[in-house]
C-alpha positions as CSV (number, residue, x, y, z in Angstrom):
1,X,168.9,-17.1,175.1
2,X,169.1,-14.9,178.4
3,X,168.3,-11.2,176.9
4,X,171.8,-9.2,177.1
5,X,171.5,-6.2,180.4
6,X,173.4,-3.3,180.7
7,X,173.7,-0.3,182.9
8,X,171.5,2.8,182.5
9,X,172.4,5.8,184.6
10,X,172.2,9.3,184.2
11,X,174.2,11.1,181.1
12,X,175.6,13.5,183.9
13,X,176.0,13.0,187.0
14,X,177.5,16.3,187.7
15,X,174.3,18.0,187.5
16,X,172.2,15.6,189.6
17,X,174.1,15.8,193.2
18,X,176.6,13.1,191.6
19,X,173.9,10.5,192.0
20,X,174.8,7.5,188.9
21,X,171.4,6.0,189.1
22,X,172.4,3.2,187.8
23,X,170.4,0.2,186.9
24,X,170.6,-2.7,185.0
25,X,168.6,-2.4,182.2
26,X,167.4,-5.3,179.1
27,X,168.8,-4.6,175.9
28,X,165.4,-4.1,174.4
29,X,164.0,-1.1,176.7
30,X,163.6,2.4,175.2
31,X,165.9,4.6,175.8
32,X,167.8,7.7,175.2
33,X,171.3,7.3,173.8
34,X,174.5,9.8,174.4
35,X,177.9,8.6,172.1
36,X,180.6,9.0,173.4
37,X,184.8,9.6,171.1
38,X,187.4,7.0,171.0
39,X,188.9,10.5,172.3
40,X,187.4,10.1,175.9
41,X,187.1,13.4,177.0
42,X,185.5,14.7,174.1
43,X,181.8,16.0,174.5
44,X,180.2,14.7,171.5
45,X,177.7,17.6,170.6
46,X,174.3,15.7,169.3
47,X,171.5,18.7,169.0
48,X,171.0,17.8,165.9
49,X,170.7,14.4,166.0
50,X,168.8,13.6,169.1
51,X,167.1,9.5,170.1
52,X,165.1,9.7,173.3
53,X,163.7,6.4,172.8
54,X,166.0,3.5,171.2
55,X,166.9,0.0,171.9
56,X,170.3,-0.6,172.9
57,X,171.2,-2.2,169.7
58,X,169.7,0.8,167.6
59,X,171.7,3.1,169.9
60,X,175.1,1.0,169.1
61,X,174.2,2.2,165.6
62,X,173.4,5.8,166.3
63,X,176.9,6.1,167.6
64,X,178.7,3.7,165.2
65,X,177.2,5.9,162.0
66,X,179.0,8.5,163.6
67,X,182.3,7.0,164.4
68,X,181.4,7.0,168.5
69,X,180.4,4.4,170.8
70,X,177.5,4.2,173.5
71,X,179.1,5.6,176.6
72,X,180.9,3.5,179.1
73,X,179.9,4.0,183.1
74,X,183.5,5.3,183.7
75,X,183.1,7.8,180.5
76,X,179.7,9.1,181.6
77,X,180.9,9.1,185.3
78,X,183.4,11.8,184.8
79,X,180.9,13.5,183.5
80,X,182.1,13.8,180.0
81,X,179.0,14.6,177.8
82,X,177.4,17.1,179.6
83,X,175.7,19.8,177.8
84,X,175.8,18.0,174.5
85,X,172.6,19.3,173.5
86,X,169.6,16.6,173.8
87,X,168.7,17.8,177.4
88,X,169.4,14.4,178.9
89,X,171.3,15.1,181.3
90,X,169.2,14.4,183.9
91,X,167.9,11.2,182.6
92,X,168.8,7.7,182.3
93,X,170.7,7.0,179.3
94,X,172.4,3.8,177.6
95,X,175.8,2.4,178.6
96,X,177.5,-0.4,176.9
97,X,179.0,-1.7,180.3
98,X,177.5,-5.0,180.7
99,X,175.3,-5.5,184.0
100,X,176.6,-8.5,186.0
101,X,175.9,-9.5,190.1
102,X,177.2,-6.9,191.9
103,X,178.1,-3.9,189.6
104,X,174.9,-2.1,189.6
């Protein structure tokens, strides 16, 4: 079975010249996860709760446990979870938009 990809990019944008980052990114790297609210504009504040180094599938269930979901390109693009506390802004985070040809 051809291993899911999605996009990684960084968890804001705002704060690194607007630069996305992106890249497309196998489901079983290590990476930090940011959740985003079914309310989209609402920062999600995670200090206490932080994961710097999960698979995308462990991240799904970070944010599912707390009623989120793993970020969206567009969510993290308008820069909605900056600030929220783990200090990854800067660095590349999980989405759950899917990588295909082209979007990265």
């Amino acid at each position: 079975a051809e291993e899911h990809t999605v996009i990684s990019m960084v968890a804001c944008p705002r704060l690194n010249n607007n630069q996305l980052q992106k890249s497309c990114v196998k489901a079983s790297s290590l990476l930090p996860v940011v959740c985003c609210a079914a309310d989209f504009d609402k920062p999600i504040w995670q200090a206490a709760d932080c994961h710097g180094s999960v698979t995308y599938m462990e991240a799904n269930a970070v944010c599912e446990a707390k009623g989120h979901h793993v970020c969206t390109v567009e969510e993290l693009s308008a820069n909605t979870q900056c600030n929220t506390g783990c200090e990854f802004d800067l660095d590349n985070v999980w989405t759950s938009t899917v990588c295909m040809e082209g979007n990265e």
